[in-house]
Each structure stands twice: as C-alpha cells, then as structure tokens.
DSSP file (Angstrom, degrees, kcal/mol; ACC not computed):
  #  RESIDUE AA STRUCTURE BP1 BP2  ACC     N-H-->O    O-->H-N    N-H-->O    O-->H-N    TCO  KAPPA ALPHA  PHI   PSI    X-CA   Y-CA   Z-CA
    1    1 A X              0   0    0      0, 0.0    40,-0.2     0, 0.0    41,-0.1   0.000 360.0 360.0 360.0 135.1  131.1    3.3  -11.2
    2    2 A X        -     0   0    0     38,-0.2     4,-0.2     1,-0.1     3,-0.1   0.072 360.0-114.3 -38.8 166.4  127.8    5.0  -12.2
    3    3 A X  S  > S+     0   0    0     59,-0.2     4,-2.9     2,-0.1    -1,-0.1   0.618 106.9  62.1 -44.7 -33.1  127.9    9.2  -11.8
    4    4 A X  H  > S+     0   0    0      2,-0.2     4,-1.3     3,-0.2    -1,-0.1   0.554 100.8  46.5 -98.5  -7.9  125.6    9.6   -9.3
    5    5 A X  H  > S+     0   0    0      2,-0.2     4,-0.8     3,-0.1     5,-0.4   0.570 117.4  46.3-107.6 -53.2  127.4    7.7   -6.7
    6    6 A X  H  > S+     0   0    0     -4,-0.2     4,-2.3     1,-0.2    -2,-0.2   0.927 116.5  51.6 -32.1 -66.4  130.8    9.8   -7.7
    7    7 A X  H >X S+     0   0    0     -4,-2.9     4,-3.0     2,-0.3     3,-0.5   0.885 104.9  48.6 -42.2 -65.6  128.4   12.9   -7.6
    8    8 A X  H 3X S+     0   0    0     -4,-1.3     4,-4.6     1,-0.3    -1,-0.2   0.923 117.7  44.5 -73.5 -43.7  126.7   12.4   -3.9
    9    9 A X  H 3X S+     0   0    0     -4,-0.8     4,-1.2     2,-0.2    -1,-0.3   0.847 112.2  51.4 -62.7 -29.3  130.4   11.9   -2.3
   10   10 A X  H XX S+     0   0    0     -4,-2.3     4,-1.6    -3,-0.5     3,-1.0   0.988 116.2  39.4 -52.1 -95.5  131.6   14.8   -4.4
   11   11 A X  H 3X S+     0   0    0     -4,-3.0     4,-0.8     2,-0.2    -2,-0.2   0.918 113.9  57.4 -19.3 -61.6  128.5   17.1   -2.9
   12   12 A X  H >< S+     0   0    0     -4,-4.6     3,-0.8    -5,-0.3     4,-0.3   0.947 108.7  47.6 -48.0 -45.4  128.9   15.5    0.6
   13   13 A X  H XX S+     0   0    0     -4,-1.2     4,-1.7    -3,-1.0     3,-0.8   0.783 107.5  48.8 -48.7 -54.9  132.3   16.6    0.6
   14   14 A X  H 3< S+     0   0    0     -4,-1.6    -1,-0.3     1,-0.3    69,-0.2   0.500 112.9  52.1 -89.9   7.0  132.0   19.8   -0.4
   15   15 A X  T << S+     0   0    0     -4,-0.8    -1,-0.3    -3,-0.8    -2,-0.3   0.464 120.2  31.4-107.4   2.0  129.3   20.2    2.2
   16   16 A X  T <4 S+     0   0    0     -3,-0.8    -3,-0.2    -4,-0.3    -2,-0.2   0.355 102.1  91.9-165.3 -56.7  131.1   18.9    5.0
   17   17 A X     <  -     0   0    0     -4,-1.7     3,-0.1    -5,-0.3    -3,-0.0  -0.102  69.9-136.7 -30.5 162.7  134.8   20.2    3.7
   18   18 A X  S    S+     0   0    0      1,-0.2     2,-0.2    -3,-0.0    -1,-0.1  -0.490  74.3  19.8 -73.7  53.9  136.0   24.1    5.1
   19   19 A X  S  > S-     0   0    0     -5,-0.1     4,-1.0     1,-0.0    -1,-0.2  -0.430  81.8-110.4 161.2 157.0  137.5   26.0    2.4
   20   20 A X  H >> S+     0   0    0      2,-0.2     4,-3.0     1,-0.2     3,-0.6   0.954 106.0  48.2 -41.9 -71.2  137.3   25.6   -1.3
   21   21 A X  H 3> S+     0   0    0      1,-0.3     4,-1.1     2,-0.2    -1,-0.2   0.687 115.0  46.9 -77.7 -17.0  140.4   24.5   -2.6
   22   22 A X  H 3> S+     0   0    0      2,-0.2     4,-2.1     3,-0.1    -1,-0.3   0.682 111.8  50.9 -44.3 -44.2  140.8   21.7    0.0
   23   23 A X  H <X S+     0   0    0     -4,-1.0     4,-0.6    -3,-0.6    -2,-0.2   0.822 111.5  54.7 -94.0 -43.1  136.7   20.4   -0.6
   24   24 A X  H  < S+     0   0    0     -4,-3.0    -2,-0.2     2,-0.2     4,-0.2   0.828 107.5  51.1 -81.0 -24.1  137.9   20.4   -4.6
   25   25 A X  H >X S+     0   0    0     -4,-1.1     4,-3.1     2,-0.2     3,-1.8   0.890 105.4  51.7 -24.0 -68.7  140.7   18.1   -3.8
   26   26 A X  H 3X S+     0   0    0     -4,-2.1     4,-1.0     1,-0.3    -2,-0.2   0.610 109.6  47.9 -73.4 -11.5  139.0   15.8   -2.1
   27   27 A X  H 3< S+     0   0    0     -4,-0.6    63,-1.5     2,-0.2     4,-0.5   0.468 106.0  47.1-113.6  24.8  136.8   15.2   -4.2
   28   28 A X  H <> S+     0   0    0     -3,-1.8     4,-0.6    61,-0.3     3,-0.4   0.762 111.7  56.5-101.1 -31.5  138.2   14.9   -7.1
   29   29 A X  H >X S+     0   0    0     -4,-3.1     4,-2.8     1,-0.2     3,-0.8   0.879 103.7  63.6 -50.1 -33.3  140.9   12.3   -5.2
   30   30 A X  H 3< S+     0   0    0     -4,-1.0     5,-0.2     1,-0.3    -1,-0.2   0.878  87.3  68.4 -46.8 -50.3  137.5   10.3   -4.1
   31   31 A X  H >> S+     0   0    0     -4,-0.5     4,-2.6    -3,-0.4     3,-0.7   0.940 101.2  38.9 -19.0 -66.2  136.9    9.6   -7.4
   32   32 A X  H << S+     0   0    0     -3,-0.8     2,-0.4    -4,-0.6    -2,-0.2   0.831 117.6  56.0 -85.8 -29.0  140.1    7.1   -7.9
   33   33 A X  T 3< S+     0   0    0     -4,-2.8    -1,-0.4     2,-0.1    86,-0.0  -0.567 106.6  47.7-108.7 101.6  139.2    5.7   -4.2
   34   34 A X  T X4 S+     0   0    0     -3,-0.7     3,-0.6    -2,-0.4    -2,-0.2  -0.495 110.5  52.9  -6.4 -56.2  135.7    4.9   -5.1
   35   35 A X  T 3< S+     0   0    0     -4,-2.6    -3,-0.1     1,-0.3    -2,-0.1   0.373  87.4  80.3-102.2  22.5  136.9    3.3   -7.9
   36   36 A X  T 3  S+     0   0    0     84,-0.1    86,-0.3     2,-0.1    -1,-0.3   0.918  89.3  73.6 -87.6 -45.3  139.6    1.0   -6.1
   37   37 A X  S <  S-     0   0    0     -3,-0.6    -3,-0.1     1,-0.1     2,-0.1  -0.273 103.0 -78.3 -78.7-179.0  137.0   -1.2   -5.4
   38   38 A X        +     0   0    0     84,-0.1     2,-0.3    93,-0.0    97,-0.2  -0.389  65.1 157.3 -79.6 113.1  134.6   -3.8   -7.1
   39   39 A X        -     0   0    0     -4,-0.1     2,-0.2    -2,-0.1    94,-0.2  -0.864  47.2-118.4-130.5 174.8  131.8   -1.7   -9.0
   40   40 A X        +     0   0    0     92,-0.4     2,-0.3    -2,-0.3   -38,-0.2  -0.512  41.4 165.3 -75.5 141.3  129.6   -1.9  -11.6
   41   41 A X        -     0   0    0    -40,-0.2   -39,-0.1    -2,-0.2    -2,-0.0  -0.983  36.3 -83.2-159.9 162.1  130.2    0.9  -14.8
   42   42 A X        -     0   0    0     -2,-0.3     2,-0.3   -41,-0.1    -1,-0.0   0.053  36.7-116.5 -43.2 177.4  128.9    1.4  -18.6
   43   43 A X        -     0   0    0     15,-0.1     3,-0.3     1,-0.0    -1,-0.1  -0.935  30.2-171.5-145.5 115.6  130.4   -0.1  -21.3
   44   44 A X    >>  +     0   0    0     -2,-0.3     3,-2.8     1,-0.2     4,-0.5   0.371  47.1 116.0 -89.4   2.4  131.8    2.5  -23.3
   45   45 A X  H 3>  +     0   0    0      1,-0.3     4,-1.5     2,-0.2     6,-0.3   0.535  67.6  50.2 -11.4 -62.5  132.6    0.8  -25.9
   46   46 A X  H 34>S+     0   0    0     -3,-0.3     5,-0.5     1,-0.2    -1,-0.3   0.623 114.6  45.5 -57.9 -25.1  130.6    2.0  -28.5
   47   47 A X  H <45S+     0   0    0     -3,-2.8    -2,-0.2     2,-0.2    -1,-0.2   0.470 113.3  49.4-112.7 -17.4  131.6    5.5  -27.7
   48   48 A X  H  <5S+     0   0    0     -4,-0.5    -2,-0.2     1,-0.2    -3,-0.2   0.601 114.2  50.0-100.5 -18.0  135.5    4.6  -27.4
   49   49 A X  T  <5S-     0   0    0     -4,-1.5    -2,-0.2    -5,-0.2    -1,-0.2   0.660 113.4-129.7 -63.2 -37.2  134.9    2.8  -30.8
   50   50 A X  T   5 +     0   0    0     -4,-0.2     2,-1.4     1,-0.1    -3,-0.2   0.348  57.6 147.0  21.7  30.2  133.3    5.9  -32.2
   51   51 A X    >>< -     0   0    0     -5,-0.5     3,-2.8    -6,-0.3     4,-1.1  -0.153  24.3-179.4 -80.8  75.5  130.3    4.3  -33.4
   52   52 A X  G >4 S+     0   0    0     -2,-1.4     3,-0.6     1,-0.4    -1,-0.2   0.658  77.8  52.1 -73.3 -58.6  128.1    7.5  -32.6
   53   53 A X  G 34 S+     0   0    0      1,-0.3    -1,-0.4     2,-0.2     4,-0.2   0.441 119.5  40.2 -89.6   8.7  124.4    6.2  -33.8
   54   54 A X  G X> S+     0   0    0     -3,-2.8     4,-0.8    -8,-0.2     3,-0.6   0.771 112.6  63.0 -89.2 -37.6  125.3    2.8  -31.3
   55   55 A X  H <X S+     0   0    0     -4,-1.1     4,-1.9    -3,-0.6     5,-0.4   0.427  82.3  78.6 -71.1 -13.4  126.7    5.6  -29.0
   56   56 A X  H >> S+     0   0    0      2,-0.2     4,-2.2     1,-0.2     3,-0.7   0.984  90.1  49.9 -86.1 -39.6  123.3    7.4  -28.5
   57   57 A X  H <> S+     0   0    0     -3,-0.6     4,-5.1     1,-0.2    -1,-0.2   0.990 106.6  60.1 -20.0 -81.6  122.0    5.0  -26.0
   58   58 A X  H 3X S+     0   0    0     -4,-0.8     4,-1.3     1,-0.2    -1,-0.2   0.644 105.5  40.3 -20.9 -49.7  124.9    5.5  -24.3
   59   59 A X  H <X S+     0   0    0     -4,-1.9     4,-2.0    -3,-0.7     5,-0.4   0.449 108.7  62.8 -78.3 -21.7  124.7    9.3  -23.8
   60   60 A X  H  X S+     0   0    0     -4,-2.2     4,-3.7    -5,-0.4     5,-0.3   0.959 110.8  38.5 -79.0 -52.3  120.9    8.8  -23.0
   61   61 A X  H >X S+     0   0    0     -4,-5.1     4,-1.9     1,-0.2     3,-0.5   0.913 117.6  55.3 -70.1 -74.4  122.1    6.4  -19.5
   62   62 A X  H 3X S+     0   0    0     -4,-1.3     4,-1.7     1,-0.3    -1,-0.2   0.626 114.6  33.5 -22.0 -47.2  125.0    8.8  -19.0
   63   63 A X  H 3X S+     0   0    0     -4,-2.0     4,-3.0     1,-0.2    -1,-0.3   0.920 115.0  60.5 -83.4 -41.9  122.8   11.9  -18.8
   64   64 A X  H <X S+     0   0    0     -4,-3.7     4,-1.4    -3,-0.5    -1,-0.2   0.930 112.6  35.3 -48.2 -51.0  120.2   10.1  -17.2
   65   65 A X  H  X S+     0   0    0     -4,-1.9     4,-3.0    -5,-0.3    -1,-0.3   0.900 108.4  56.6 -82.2 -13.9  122.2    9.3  -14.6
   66   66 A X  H >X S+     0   0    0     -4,-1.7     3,-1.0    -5,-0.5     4,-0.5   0.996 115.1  54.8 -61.7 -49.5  124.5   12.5  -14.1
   67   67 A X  H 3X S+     0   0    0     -4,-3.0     4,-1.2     1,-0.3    -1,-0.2   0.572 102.2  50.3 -49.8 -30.6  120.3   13.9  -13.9
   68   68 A X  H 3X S+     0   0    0     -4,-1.4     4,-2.1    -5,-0.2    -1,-0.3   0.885 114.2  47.7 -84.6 -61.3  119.4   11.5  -11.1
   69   69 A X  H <X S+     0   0    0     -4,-3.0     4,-1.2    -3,-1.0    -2,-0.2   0.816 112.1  45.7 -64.7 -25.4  122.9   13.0   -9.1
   70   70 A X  H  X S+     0   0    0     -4,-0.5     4,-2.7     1,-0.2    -1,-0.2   0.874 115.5  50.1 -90.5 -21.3  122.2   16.7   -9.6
   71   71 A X  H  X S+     0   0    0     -4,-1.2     4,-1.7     2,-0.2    -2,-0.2   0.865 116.3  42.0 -67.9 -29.5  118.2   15.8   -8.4
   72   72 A X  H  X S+     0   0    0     -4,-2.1     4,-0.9     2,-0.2    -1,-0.2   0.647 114.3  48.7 -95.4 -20.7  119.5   13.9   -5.2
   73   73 A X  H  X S+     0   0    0     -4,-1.2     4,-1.9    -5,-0.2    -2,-0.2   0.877 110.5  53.7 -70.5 -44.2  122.2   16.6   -4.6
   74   74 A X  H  < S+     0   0    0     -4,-2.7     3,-0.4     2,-0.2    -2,-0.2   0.934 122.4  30.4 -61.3 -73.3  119.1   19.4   -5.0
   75   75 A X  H  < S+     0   0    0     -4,-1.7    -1,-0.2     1,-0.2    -3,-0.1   0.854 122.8  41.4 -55.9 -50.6  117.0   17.5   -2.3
   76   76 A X  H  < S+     0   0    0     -4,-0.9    -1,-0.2    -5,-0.2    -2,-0.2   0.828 108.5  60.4 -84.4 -33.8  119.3   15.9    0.0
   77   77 A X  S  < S-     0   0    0     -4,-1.9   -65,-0.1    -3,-0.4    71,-0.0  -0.319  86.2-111.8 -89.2 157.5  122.3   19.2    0.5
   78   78 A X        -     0   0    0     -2,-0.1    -4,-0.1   -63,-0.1    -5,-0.0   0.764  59.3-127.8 -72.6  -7.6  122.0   22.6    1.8
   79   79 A X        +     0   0    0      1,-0.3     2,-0.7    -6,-0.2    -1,-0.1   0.908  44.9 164.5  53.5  50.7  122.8   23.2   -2.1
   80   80 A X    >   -     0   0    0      1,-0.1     3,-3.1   -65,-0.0     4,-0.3  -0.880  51.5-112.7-107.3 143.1  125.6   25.6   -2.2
   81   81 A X  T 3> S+     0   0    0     -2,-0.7     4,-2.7     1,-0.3     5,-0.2   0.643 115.8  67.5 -60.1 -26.9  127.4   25.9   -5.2
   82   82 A X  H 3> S+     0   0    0      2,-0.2     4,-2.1     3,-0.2    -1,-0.3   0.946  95.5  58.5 -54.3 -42.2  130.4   24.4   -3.7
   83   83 A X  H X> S+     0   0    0     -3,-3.1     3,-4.0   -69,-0.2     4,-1.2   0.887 109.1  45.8 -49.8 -93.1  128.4   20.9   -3.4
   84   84 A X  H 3> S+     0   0    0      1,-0.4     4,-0.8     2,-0.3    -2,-0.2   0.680 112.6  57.7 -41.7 -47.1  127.9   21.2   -7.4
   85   85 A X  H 3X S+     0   0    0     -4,-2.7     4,-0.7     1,-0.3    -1,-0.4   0.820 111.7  31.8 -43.6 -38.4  131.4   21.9   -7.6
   86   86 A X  H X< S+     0   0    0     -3,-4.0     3,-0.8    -4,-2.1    -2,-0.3   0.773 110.4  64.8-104.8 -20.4  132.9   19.3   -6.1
   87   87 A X  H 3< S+     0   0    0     -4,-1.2     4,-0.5     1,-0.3    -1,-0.2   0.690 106.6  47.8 -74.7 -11.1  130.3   17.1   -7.2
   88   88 A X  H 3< S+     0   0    0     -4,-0.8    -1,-0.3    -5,-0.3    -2,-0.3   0.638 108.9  47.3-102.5 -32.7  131.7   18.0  -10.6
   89   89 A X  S X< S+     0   0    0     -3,-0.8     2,-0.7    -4,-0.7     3,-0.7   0.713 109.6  67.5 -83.6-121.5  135.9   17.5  -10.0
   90   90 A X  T >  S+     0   0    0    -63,-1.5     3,-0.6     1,-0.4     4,-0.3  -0.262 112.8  23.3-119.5 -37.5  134.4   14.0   -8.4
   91   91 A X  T 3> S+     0   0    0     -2,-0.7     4,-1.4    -4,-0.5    -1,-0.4   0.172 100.2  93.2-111.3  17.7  133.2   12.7  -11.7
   92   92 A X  H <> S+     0   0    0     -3,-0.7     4,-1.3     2,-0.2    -1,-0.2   0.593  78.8  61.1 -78.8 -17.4  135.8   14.8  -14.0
   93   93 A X  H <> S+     0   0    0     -3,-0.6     4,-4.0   -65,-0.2    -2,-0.1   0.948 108.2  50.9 -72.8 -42.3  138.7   11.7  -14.0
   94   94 A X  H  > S+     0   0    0     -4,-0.3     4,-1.7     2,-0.3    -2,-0.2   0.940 104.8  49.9 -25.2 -76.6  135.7   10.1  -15.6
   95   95 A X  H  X S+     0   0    0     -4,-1.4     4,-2.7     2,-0.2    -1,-0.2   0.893 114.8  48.2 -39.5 -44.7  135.1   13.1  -18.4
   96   96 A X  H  X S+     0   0    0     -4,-1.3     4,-2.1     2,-0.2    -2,-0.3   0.986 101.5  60.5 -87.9 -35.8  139.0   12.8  -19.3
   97   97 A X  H  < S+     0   0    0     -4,-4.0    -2,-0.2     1,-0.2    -1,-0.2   0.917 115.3  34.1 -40.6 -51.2  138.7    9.2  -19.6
   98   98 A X  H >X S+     0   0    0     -4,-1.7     3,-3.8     1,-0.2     4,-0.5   0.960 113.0  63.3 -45.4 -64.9  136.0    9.9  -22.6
   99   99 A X  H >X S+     0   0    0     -4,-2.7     4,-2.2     1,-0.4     3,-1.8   0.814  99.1  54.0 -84.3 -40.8  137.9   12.8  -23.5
  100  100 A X  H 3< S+     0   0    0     -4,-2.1    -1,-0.4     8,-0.4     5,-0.4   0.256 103.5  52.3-115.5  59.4  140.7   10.7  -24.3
  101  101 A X  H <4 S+     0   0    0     -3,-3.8    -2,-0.2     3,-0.1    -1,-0.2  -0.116 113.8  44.7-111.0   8.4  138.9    8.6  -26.5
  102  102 A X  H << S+     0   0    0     -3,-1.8     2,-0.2    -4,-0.5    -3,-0.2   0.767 133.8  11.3-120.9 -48.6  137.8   11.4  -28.4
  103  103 A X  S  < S-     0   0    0     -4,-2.2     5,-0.1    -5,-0.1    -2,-0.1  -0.476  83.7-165.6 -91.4  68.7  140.9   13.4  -28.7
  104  104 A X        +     0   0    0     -2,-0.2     2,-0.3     4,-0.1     3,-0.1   0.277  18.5 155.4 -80.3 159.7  143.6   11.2  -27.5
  105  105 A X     >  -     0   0    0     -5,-0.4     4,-1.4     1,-0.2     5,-0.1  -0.918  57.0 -86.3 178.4-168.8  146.9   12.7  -26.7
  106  106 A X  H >> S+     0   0    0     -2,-0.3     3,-1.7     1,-0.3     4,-1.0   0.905 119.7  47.7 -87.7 -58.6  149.7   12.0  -24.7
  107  107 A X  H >> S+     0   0    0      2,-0.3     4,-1.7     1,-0.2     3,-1.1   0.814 120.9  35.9 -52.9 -60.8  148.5   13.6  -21.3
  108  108 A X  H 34 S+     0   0    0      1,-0.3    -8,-0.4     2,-0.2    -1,-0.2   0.335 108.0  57.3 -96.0  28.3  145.1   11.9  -21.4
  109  109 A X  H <X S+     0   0    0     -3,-1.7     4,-1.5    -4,-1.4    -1,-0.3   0.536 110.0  54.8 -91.4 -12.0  145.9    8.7  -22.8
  110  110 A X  H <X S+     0   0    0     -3,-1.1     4,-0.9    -4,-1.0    -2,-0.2   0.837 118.1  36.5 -33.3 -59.7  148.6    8.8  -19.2
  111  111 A X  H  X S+     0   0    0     -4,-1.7     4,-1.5     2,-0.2    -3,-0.2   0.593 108.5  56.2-100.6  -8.8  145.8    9.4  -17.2
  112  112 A X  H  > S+     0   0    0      2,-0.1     4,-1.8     3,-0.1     5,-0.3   0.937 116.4  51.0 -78.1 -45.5  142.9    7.1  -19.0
  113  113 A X  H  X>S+     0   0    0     -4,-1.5     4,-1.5     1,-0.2     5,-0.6   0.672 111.2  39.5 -71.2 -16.2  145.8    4.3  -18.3
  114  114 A X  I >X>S+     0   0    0     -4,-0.9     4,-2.0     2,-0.2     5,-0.8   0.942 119.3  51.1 -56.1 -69.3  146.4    5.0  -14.9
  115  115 A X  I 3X>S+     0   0    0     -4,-1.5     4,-1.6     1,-0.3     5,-1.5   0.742 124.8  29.7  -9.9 -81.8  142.4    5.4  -14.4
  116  116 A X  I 3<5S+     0   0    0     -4,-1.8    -1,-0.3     2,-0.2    -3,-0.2   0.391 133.8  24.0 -92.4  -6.5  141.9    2.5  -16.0
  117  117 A X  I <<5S+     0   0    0     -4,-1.5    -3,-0.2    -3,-0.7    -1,-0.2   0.568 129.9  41.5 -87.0 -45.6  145.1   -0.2  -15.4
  118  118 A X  I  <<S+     0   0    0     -4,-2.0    -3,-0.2    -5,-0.6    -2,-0.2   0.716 130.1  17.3 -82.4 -35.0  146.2    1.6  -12.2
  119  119 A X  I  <<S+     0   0    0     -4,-1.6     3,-0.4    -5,-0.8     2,-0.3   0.738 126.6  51.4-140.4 -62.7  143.0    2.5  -10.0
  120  120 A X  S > <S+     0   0    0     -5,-1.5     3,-2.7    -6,-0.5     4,-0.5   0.125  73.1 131.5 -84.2  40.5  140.4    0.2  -11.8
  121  121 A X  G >   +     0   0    0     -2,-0.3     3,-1.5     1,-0.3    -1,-0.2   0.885  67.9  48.1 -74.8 -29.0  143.0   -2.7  -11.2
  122  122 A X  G >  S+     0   0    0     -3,-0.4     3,-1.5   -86,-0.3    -1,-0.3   0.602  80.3  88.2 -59.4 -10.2  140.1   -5.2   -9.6
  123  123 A X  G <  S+     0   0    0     -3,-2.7    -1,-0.3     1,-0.3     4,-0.2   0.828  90.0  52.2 -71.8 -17.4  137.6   -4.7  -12.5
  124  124 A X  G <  S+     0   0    0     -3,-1.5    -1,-0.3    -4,-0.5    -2,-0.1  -0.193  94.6 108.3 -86.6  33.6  139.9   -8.1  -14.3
  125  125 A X  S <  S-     0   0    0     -3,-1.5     2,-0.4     2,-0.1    -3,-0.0  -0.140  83.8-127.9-123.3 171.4  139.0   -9.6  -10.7
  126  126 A X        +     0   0    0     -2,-0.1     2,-0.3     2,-0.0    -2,-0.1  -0.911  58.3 143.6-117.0 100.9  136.3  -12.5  -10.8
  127  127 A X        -     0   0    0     -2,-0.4     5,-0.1    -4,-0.2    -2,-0.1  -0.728  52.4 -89.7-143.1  94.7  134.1  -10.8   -8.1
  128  128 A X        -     0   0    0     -2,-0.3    -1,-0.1     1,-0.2     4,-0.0   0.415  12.0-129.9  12.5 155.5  130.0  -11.0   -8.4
  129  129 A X  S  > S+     0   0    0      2,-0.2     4,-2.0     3,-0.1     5,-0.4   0.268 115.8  52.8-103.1 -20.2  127.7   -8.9  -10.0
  130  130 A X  H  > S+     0   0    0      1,-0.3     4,-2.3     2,-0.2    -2,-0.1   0.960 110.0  47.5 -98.6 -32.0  125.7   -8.8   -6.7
  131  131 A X  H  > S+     0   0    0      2,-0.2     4,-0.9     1,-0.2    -1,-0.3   0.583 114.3  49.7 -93.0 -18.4  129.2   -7.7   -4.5
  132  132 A X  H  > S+     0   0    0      2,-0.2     4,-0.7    -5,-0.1   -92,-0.4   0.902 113.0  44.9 -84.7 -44.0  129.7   -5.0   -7.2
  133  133 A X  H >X S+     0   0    0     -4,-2.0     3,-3.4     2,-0.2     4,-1.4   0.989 113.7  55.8 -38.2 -73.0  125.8   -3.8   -6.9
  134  134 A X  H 3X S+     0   0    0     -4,-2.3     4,-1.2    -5,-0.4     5,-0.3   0.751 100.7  52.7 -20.2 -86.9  126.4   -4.0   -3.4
  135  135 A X  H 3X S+     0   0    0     -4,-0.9     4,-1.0     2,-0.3    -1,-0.3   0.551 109.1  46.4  21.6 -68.9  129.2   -1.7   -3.2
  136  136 A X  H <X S+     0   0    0     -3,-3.4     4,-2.2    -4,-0.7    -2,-0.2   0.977 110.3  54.8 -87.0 -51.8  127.7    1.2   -5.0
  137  137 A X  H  X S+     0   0    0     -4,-1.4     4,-1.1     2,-0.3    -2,-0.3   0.424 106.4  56.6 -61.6 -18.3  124.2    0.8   -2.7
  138  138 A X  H  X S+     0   0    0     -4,-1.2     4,-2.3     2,-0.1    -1,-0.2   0.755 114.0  36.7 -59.7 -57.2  126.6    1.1    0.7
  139  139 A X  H  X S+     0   0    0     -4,-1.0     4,-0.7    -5,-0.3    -2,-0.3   0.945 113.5  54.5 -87.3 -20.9  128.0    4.3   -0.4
  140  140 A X  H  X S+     0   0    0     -4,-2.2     4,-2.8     3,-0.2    -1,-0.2   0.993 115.2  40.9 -36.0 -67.6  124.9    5.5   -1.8
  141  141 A X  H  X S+     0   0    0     -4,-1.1     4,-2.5     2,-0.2     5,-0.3   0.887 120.2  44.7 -49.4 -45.7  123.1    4.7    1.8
  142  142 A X  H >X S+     0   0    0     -4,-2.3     3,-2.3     2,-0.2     4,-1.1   0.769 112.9  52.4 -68.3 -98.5  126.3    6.2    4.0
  143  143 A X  H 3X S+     0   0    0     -4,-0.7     4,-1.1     1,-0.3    -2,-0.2   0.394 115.5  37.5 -44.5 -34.9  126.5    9.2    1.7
  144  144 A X  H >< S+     0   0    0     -4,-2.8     3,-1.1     2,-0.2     4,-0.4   0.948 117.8  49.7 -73.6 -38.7  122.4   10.2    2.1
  145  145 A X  H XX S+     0   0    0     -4,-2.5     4,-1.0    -3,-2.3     3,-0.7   0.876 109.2  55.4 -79.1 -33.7  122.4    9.3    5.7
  146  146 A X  H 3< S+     0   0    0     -4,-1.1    -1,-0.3    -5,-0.3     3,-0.2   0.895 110.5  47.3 -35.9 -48.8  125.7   11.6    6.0
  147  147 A X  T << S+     0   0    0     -3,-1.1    -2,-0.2    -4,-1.1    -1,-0.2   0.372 106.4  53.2-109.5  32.7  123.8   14.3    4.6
  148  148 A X  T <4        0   0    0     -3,-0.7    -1,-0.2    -4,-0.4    -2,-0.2   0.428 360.0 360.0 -92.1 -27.6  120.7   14.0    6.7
  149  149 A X     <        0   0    0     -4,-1.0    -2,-0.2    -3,-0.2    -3,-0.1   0.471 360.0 360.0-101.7 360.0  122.6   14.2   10.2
C-alpha cells in the first residue's frame, strides 16, 4: 500500500485517539490491517536487489509520496505533533521491511516474513488492478471526510 494512505490513518488516529501511548499503538497495528486487504504497492525490487543507480527512481516515488502524506496531514489535521507521530509508527512496519533488505538479521527478516507472507497473504490472490485502486481511494475518501467532521 502507498505511504500516504498508511500516513492519513496514522494522523487520523492520533487526532481522534486520547492519550499517547494508546494513539501510537493503533497506529502502528493499522498498518498490518490496511494491508490485509487487496492494494496496490512499489515494486522494491530493485532496492531489495541492491541495484542502487535502478533504485533511484524508486526513492524519488517513495519520497514523493511520504511528501504528498505529510502535505495532506498539514492541511486536512489540527496538526499536533501526535498526528505526525502516529502517522510515522503507521508506515514504520514498512521502514523495517526495507530495513531488512538492507541489513538483514534475524529479528527483521521475522518480521519482513510475517509482513509480507502473513499480513500481505492476498497480494498472490488474482484480484484486479481496478479493486486494488479502489481500495486505497475508499480509505483515502473515509480518512479526509473523518478529518473534516
């Protein structure tokens, strides 16, 4: 699943949440239900490969879009630092997935295989391009119209 739809449930959450350590919970568990259903995501390939000068592309849509989540948190949220927080545990199983294809060891090669065997188990599914789109553009819509009422 892109960042920015990780991000805006992450933010909502911590705008909506009552106390910290509860608000960073939940959204870093939102993460892995997001990503039980059929999305759309990179293809990290190049970057789990290490082929760095294929790889730069790659980082350019990454940043691009984590930039797209922190502009749509700044407009749409009262913007208290808790929103950025949680918006930040929401897309961090994501960061260790990366992380352990650049320094593997035993703890986050555990958790890129759960991530990715356990959580993403539908992405081997045969389930449209247009129902995966879909998907992310639902919680996109819910999450802004959440933080407008």
């Amino acid at each position: 699943m892109i960042l920015l739809v990780h991000m805006l449930v992450g933010a909502l959450i911590g705008q909506k949440t009552s106390g910290l350590f509860l608000a960073i919970i939940l959204a870093f568990l939102s993460h892995y239900f997001l990503d039980l259903f059929p999305h759309i995501e990179y293809s990290i390939k190049n970057i789990k490969g290490g082929l760095w000068r294929k790889s730069i592309l790659d980082f350019i849509k990454i940043f691009l879009d984590f930039l797209a989540g922190l502009i749509l948190i700044f407009f749409l949220s009262k913007n208290y630092l808790i929103n950025y927080a949680c918006a930040f545990f929401a897309i961090l199983p994501d960061g260790l997935t990366v992380l352990s294809y650049l320094m593997p060891n035993k703890i986050l090669n555990r958790h890129d295989f759960f991530h990715r065997k356990q959580v993403h188990f539908l992405k081997y599914k045969k389930i449209s391009v247009f129902w995966r789109i879909s998907y992310q553009a639902i919680v996109i819509i819910s999450t802004v119209f959440l933080f407008l009422i």
